[in-house]
Each structure stands twice: as C-alpha cells, then as structure tokens.
ZADRENZA-981940 format. One line per field, with one value per residue (C-alpha): residue number from 1; residue in three letters; x, y, z. Coordinates in nm, 3 decimals. Each point is the difference from the previous one (the first is absolute). Layout:
<rs>
k <- [NUM/...]
r <- [ALA/...]
px <- [X/...]
py <- [Y/...]
pz <- [Z/...]
</rs>
This chain:
<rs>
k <- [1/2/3/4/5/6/7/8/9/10/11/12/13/14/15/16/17/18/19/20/21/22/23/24/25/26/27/28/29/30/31/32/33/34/35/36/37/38/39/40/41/42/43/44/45/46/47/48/49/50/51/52/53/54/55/56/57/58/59/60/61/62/63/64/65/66/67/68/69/70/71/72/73/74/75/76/77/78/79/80/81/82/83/84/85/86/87/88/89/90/91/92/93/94/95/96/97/98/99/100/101/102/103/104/105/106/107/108/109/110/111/112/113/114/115/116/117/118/119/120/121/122/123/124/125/126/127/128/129/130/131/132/133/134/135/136/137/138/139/140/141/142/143/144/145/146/147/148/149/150/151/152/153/154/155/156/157/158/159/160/161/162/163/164/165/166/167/168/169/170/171/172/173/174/175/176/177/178/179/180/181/182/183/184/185/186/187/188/189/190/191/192/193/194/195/196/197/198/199/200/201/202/203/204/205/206/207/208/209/210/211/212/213/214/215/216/217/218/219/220/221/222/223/224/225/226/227/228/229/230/231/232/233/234/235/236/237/238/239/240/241/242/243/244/245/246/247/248/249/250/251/252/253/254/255/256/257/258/259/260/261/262/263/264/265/266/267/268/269/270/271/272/273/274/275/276/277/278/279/280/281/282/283/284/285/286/287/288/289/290/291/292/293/294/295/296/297/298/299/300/301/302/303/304/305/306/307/308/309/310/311/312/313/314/315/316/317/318/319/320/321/322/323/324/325/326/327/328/329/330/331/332/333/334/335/336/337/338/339/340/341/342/343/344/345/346/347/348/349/350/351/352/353/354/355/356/357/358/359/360/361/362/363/364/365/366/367/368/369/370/371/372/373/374/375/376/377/378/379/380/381/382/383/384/385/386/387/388/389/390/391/392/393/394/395/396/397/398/399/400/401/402/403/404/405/406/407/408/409/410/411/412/413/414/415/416/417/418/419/420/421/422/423/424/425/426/427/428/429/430/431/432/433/434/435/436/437/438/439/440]
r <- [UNK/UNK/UNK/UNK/UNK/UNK/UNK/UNK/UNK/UNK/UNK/UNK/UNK/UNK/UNK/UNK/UNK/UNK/UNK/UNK/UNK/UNK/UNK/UNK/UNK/UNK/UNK/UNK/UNK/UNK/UNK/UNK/UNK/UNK/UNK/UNK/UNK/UNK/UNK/UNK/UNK/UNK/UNK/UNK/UNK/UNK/UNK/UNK/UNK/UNK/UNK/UNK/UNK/UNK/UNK/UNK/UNK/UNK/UNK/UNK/UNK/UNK/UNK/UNK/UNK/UNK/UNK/UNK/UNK/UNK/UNK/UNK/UNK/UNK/UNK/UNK/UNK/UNK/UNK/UNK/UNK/UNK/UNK/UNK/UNK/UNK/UNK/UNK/UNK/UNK/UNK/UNK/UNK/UNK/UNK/UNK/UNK/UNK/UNK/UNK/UNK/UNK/UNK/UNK/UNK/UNK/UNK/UNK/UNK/UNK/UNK/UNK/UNK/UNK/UNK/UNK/UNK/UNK/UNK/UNK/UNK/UNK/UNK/UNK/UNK/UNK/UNK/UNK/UNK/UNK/UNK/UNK/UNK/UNK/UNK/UNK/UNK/UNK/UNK/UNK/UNK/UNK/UNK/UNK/UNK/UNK/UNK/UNK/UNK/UNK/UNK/UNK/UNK/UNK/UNK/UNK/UNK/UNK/UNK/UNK/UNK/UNK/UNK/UNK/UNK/UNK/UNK/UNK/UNK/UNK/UNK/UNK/UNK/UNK/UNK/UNK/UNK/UNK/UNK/UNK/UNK/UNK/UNK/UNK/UNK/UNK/UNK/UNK/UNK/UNK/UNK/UNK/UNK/UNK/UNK/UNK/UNK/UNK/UNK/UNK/UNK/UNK/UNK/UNK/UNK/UNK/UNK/UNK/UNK/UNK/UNK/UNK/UNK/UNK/UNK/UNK/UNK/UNK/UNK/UNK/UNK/UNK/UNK/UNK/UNK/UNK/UNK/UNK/UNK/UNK/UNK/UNK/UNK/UNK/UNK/UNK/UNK/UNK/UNK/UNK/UNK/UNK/UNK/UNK/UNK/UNK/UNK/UNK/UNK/UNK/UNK/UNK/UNK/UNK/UNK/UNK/UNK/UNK/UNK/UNK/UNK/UNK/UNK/UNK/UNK/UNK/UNK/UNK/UNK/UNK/UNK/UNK/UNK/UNK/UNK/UNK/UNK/UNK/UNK/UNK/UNK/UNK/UNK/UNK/UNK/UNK/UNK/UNK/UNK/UNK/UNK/UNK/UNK/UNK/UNK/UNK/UNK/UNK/UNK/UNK/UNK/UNK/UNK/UNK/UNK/UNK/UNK/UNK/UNK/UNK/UNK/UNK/UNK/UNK/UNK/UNK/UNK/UNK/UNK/UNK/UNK/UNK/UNK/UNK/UNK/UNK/UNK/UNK/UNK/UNK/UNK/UNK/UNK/UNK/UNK/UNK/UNK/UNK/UNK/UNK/UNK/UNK/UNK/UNK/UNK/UNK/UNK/UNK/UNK/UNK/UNK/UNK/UNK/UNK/UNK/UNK/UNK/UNK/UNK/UNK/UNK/UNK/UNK/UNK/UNK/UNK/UNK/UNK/UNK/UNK/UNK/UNK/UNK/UNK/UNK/UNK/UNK/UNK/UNK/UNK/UNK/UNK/UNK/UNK/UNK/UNK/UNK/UNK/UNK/UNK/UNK/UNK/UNK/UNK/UNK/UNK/UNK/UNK/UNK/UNK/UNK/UNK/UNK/UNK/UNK/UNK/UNK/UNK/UNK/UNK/UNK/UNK/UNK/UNK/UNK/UNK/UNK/UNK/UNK/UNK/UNK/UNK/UNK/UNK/UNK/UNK/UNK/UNK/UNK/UNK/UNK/UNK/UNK/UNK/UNK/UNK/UNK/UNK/UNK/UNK]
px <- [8.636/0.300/0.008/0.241/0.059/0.185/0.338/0.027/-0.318/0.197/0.303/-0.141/-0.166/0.300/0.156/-0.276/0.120/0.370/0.076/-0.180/-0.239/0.013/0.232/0.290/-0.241/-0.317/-0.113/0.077/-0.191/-0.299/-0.261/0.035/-0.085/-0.264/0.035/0.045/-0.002/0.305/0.321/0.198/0.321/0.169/0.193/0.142/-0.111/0.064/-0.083/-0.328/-0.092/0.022/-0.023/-0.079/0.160/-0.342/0.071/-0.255/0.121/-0.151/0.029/0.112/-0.217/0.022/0.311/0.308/0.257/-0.121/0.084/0.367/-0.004/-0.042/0.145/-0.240/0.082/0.394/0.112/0.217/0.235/0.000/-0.005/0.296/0.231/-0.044/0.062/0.288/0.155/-0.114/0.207/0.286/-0.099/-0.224/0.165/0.353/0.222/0.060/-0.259/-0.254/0.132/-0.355/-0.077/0.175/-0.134/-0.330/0.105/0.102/-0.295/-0.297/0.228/-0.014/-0.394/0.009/0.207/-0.102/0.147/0.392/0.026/-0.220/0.015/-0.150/-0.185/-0.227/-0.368/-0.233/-0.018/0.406/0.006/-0.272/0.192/0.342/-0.119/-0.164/0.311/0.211/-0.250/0.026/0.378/0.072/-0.261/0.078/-0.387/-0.225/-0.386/-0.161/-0.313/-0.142/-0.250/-0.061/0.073/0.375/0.063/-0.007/0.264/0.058/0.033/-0.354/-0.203/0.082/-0.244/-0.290/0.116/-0.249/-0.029/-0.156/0.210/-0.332/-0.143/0.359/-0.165/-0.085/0.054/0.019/-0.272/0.146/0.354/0.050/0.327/-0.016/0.366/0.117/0.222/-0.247/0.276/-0.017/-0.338/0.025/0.241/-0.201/-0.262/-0.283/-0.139/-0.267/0.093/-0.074/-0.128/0.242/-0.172/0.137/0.340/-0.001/-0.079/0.314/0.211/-0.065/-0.052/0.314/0.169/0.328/0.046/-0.138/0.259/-0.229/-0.300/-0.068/-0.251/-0.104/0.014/-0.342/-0.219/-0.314/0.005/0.174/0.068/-0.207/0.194/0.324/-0.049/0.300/0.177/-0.163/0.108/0.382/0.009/-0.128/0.209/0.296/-0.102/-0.002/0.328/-0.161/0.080/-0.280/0.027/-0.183/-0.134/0.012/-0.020/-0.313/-0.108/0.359/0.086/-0.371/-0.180/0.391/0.365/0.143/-0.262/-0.370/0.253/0.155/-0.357/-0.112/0.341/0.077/0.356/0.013/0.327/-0.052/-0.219/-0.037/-0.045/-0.070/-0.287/0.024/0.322/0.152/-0.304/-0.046/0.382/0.048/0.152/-0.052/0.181/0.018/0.120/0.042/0.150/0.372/-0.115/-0.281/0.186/0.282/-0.135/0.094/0.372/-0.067/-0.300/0.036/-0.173/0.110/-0.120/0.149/-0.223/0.009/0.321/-0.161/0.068/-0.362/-0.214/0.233/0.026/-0.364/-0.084/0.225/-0.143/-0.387/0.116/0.165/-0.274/-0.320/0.201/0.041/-0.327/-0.208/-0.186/-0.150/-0.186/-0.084/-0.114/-0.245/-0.160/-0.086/-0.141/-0.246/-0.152/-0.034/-0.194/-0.181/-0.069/-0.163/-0.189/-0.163/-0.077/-0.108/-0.238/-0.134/-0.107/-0.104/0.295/0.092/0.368/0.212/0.357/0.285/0.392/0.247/-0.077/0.363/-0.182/-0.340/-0.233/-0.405/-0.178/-0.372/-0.207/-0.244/-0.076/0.127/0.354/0.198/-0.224/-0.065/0.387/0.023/-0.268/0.192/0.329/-0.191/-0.172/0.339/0.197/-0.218/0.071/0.372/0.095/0.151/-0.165/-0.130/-0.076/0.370/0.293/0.248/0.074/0.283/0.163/-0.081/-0.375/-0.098/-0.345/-0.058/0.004/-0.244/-0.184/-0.042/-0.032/-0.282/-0.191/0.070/-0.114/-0.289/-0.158/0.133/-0.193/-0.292/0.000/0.009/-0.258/-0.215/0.096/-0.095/-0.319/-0.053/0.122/0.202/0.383/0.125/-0.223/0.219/0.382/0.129/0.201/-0.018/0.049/0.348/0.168/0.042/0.355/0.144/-0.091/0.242/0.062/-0.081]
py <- [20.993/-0.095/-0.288/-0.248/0.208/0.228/-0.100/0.194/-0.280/-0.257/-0.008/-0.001/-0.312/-0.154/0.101/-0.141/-0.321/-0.009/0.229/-0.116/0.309/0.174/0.219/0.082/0.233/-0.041/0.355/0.008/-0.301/0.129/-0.197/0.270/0.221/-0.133/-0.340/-0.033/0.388/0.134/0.071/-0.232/0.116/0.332/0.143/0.336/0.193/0.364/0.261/-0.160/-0.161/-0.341/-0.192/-0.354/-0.240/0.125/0.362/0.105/0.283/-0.004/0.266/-0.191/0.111/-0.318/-0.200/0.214/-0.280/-0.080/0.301/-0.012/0.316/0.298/0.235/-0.156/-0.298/0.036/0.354/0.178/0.074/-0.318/-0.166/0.219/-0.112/-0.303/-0.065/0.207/-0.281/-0.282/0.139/0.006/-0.358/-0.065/-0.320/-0.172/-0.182/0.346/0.185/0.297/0.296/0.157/-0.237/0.132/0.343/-0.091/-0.133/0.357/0.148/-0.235/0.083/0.313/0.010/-0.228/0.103/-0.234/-0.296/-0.050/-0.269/-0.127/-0.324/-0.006/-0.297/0.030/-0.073/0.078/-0.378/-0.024/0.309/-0.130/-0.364/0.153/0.259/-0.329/-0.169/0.276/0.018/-0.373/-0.011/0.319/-0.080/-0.435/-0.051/-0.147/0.146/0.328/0.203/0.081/0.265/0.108/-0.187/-0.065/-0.214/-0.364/-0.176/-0.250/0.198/0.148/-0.225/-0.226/0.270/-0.211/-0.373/-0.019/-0.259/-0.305/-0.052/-0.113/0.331/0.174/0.347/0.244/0.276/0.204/-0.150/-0.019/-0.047/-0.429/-0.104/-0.303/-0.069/0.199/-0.235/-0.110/0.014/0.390/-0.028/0.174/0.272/0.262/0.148/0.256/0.308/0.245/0.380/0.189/-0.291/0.044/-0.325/-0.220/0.084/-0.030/-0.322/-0.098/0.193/-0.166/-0.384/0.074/0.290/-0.234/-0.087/0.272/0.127/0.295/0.186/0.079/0.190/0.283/0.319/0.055/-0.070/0.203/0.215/0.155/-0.231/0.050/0.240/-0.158/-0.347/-0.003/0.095/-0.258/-0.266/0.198/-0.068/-0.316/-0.143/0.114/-0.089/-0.335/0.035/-0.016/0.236/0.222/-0.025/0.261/-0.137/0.342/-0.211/0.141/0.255/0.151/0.375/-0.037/0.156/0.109/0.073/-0.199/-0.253/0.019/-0.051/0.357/0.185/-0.222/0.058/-0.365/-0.130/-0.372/-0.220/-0.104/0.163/-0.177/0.202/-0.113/0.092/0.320/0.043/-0.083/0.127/-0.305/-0.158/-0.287/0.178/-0.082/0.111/-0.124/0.269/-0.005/0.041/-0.080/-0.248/-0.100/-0.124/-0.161/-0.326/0.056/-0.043/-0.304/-0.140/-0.149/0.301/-0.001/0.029/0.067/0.246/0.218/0.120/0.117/0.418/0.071/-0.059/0.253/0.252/0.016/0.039/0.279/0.172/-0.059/0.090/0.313/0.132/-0.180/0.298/0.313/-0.079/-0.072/-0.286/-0.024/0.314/-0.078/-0.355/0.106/0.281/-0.193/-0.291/0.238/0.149/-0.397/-0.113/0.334/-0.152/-0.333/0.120/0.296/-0.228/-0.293/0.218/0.172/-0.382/-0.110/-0.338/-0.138/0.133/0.057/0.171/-0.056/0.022/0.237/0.275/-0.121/-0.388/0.053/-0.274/-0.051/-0.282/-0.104/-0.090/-0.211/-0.364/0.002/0.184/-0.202/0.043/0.323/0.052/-0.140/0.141/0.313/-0.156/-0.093/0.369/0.175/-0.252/0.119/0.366/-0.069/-0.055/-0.237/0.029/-0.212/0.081/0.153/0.236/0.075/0.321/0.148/0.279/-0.031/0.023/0.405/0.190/-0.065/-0.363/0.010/0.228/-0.311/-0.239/0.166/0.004/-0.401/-0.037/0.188/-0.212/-0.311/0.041/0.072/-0.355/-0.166/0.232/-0.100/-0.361/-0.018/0.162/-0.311/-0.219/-0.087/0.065/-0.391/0.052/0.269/-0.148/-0.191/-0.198/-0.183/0.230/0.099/-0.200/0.135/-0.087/-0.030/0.184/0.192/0.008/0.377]
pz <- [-2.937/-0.182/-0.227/-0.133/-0.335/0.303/0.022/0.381/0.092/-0.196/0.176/0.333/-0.133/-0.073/0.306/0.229/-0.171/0.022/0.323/0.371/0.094/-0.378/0.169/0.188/0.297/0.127/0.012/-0.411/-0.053/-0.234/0.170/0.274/-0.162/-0.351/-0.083/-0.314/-0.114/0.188/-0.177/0.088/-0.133/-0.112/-0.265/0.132/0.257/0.028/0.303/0.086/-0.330/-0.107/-0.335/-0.033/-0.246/-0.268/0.039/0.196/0.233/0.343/0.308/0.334/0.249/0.163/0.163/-0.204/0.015/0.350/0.138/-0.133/-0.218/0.212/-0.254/-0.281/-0.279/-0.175/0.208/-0.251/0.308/0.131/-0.324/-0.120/0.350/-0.103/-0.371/0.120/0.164/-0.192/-0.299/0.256/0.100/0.269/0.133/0.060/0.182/0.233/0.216/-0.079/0.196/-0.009/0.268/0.267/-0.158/0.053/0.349/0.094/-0.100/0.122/0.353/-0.037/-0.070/0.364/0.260/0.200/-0.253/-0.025/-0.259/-0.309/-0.202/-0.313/-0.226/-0.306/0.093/0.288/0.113/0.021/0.195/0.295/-0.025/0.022/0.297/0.166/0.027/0.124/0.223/0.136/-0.073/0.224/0.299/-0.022/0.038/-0.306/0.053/-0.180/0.059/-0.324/-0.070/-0.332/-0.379/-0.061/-0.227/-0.139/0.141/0.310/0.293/-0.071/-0.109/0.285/0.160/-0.154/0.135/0.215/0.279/-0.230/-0.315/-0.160/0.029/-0.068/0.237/-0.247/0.254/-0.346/-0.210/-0.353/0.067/0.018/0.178/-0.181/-0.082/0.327/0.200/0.310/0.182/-0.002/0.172/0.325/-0.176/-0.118/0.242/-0.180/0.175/-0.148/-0.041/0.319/0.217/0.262/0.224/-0.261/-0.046/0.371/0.011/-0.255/0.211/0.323/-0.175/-0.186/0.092/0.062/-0.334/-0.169/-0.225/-0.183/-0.029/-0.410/-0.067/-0.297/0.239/-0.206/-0.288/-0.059/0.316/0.332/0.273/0.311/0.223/0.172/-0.207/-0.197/0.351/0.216/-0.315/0.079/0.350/0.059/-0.261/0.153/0.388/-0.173/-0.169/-0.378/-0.258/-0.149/-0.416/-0.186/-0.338/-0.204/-0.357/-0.114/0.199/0.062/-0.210/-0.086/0.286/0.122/-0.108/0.139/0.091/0.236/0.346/-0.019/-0.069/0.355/0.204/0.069/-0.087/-0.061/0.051/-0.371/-0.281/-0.389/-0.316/-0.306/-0.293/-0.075/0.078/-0.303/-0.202/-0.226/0.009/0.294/0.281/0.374/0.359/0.364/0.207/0.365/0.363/0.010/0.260/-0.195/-0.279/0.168/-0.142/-0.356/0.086/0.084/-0.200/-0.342/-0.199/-0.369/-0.374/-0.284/-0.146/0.283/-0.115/-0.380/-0.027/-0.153/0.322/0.227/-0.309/-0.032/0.376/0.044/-0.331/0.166/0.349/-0.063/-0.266/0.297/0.199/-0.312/-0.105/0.333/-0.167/0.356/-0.005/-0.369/0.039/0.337/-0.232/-0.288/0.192/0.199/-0.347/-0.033/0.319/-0.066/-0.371/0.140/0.317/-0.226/-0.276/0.237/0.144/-0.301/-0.116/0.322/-0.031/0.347/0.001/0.303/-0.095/0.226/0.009/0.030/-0.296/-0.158/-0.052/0.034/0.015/-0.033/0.052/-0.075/0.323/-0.200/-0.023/-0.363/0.057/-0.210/-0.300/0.052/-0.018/-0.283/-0.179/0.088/-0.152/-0.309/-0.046/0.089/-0.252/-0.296/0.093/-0.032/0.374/0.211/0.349/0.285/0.324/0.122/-0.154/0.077/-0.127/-0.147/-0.139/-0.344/0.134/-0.040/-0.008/-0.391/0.094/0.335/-0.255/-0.269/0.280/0.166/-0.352/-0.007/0.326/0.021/-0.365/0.192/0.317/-0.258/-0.116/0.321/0.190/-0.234/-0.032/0.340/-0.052/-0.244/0.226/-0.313/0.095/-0.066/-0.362/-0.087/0.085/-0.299/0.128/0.374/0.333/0.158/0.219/0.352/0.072/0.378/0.313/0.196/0.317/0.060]
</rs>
C-alpha cells in the first residue's frame, strides 16, 4: 500500500484536495482500481511500461491510456512525425495541411464517407457529429445506445420523468447540472433489443434526428441488428452515427462497421487514433453532413498540426503493421491465461470481450473485493491490471509469458482467501469502486 513518504500517493492527496474528482477521467481515478495503492500518476511510459513519480516501473496490463495507444506508450514512428513538426511549429495563425491529408485518407479507408471534420477528444467528436446531425435533418431527439460521452446531449438520457429522482436510466452517471429542459431529448435503447428502439421510433420517429450507437462493445451483434438499427432509422428520416471511439481500428481497420458490412450516414473516431496525442474525426454522407455548413462548429485547437501528424503516422503503420491481427492474438493467449488459471484455483471467473479488450469478471458475492485483491497481488508483482486491457502492440509473448506467472500466484491468494473466508482481511486498503453501468 503506498504511504505518504510516496510522493506518487502524495500528490494524489493533494490533488483530491485542490481538483473536483482527483482527476481529470473517471476511468483513471485510482479508487477504480485500489484505493489508496494505485499509482496515481506517471513519469514516462514506454511500449507497455510505466513509471510512477517514485520510480517504480510497472507493466500495463490494464487500461493502456484507455485504449488510446494501439501501437504501445511513446511509438518511435509516431513519436518521431511528430517532434518533426513541433520543431517546425505546430501552431499559427495559418492552417495544418495534414488535415486535409488525413481527410483523404480516413475517405479512402470509407468509401462510403465523402467528407470528415476533425476535433481533439472523443466527447467533441460525438457532440460535433450530434449537431450535424440535428442541424442537417432540423429535428432535436437522439436514440442512444452505448457510452458516449459526458456532455449535454447525453446525459439528458438520464432526466427522467421526476426531476427529484433525475432517471438514472444509466445508474452512475447523475445529470445533475443537465439543463431539464433537455429532458425528452435523449431516448436510451439496450444493444440488440430491437422492441425498444421500436418504441422510440414510433413515439418519436418525427423528431428523431439520430440513432448513436457503438456498432459493438464486447461481442457480434445478433444477425441483421446493426441493419434493422440502418433501416428503421432511415424510414424515419434519422441518421445512423457509428461511435467507433474505442472500439474502432481495435477489432477493425478502419473501425467494427466495415468487419459487419453496415455503412452509417456518420461514423466518430477518436482513442486510438492518434495513439496517445488528442486527435478525433466525424466523417460522413455528403448529405449527412450538410449541417456543418451551416452550424456554428469551431475551436481553436482543432487547427494544432500535432493531432493530424500523429493520426496519419498511427493510421498508416495500424495498416504496415496489422496491429489488428496482432492485438486479437495476444489477447487470446490472455483470456486463455485467466480461464486456465481460474480454473486451476477453482475462483468464480467468467472471461468475456473481444480477444483485442478482453474482459473477466468475478460471479461472486464479493466481486469488487475480489478485484481488488487481484489489483493489490498484481501491483506487488510489478503490474498494472484490473479486470480489462486493452491490448496493444507493445504487448508480445515474453510479456503474456510474465503475466501468466503474475496471474497464476495472484489467483493463489484469493482462492485461498476465499477458502478462509478472509478476502476483505487481506485488502489493505478499502474495496474498488464499481463505476457506471453501460447501456450494453
């Protein structure tokens, strides 16, 4: 457990004090994770190694920026592109012509898109998309499946029908501060569960501007899903958006919609597109995104040169490289790593996901402990990991290899912690907290 003689513990201390949250993201928040034990904060971070602010060096089998870094922490080719053009000068009164660069090529990876704005963050891109949406079709309500972000047009999702209550249709993610005005805006639908999306369409098909939705998560949609979504949103006359921000060049090049064959009118990238350096794009339809010529859409750091430069370094070595392929190998030797070693011990552990951000879970009355028991053991053996990674391409055999040897002591501990009936005993430090819910 770290201490206050550790300066990583020590400024997270301070920060808890001076900044609302402790930090700027929820899913970096260490309470997630091991209250009180979790590095906070890092120093460098190489490939898939991180150091914190004492020194201590740390694999990331865990979150890896949040799945930002596909190619692994500070890629010497991506890294190179851009220290490139900050010693040019990354920013002036004049326009980055990698832009329309990057433009050409995210069109040429879609066919079925003709024109691509750009903005730095994931949130940006699903608020900029959702206004070209409502700009282009004059209409103000959204279907929402999925997570997309923290700002307005979302969360009105959760203004529920008493403003007491404030509906927590996503348990975890309070409105409070949402306009309740915007109530009656956004409409939520569960992945696959085609009965409620029908019921949005025909109470609000009329002023249903969009469908948004992550095209997938953990797993395939049921057969002719993503289609029936398609359809009906256009006999309605809504666009379909595709959020592709963190499961996009992960489990595709090119995002999850090409590997299922369904075009959107609009599809948002962000994450790992930039591998580690803000970059984000809304792509679409001509016809789609005929409201950005006439919305207000504008920031100006969305005309910096170091977010385009590094997405067109990451996309064009995703492609040399095929980081796909890579990424879906490694993660299977890591579901294999869990279910073997989960068995061998007898622990409760279902392990789900796509192999390129595979997931487990405990089915056990004390999940969140056991968790971060886990955390705790796996910390001590000089890893970051939770229950998800996203995995990269600084993640090889050698590394499963160490991982597996981590594991396999860790799941020691808590089979027989449970045996004990002693798994809270053994945490030093309170258990994890449990975050939001999706939708899917």
């Amino acid at each position: 457990m770290g201490t206050t003689d550790d300066r990583t513990q020590r400024t997270y201390q301070r920060a808890r004090e001076i900044i609302p949250g402790g930090v700027q993201l929820l899913s970096k928040r260490p309470e997630m994770f091991a209250p009180g034990q979790w590095p906070a904060y890092f120093r460098e971070a190489s490939g898939c190694e991180v150091w914190d602010l004492d020194g201590r060096r740390y694999v990331d089998m865990a979150i890896n920026g949040i799945g930002t870094c596909l190619l692994g922490y500070r890629d010497p080719d991506v890294t190179d592109a851009v220290m490139r053009r900050i010693d040019q000068g990354c920013m002036s009164s004049l326009n980055p012509p990698e832009e329309v660069e990057l433009a050409e090529l995210l069109l040429q990876i879609h066919p079925w898109a003709q024109q691509a704005r750009f903005a730095r963050t994931g949130g940006e891109a699903m608020a900029v998309a959702v206004r070209i949406a409502r700009a282009t079709t004059d209409r103000s309500a959204v279907a929402v499946c999925g997570y997309h972000g923290w700002q307005d047009w979302y969360l009105a999702a959760n203004l529920g029908d008493s403003d007491a209550l404030r509906g927590h249709l996503l348990p975890g993610l309070d409105p409070l501060g949402v306009p309740r005005e915007l109530r009656g805006t956004a409409f939520p639908f569960t992945y696959n569960n085609r009965a409620e999306l029908g019921r949005i369409l025909s109470e609000q098909g009329s002023r249903l501007a969009a469908v948004v939705m992550e095209p997938c998560r953990h797993a395939d949609p049921e057969p002719g899903f993503l289609e029936f979504v398609r359809d009906e949103a256009h006999k309605a006359g809504a666009l379909l958006i595709f959020d592709e921000i963190t499961i996009g060049w992960r489990l595709a090049y090119g995002g999850a919609h090409l590997r299922f064959g369904v075009q959107p009118d609009m599809a948002a990238f962000a994450k790992a597109m930039g591998n580690g350096h803000p970059m984000s794009a809304v792509i679409g339809t001509r016809r789609a995104m005929e409201g950005a010529h006439t919305s207000f859409i504008s920031s100006s750091y969305w005309t910096e040169s170091v977010g385009p430069v590094a997405a067109l370094a990451t996309l064009r070595k995703m492609a040399r490289v095929n980081a796909v392929g890579h990424v879906a190998r490694i993660g299977a030797m890591i579901q294999g790593v869990w279910r073997d070693a989960a068995r061998r011990h007898g622990l409760p552990v279902r392990v789900f996901g796509y192999p390129c951000a595979p997931v487990y879970a405990f089915e056990h009355p004390q999940a969140a402990e056991l968790k971060t028991l886990y955390t705790q053991q796996m910390l001590e053996n000089g890893f970051l990991a939770g229950n998800l990674i996203f995995v990269s391409l600084a993640h090889d055999e050698s590394v499963v290899a160490r991982f597996a040897e981590a594991v396999e002591a860790s799941f020691g501990v808590l089979a027989r912690a449970l045996a004990a009936n002693n798994v809270a005993g053994l945490l030093k430090g309170p258990a994890c907290h449990t975050g939001f819910r999706r939708l899917i």
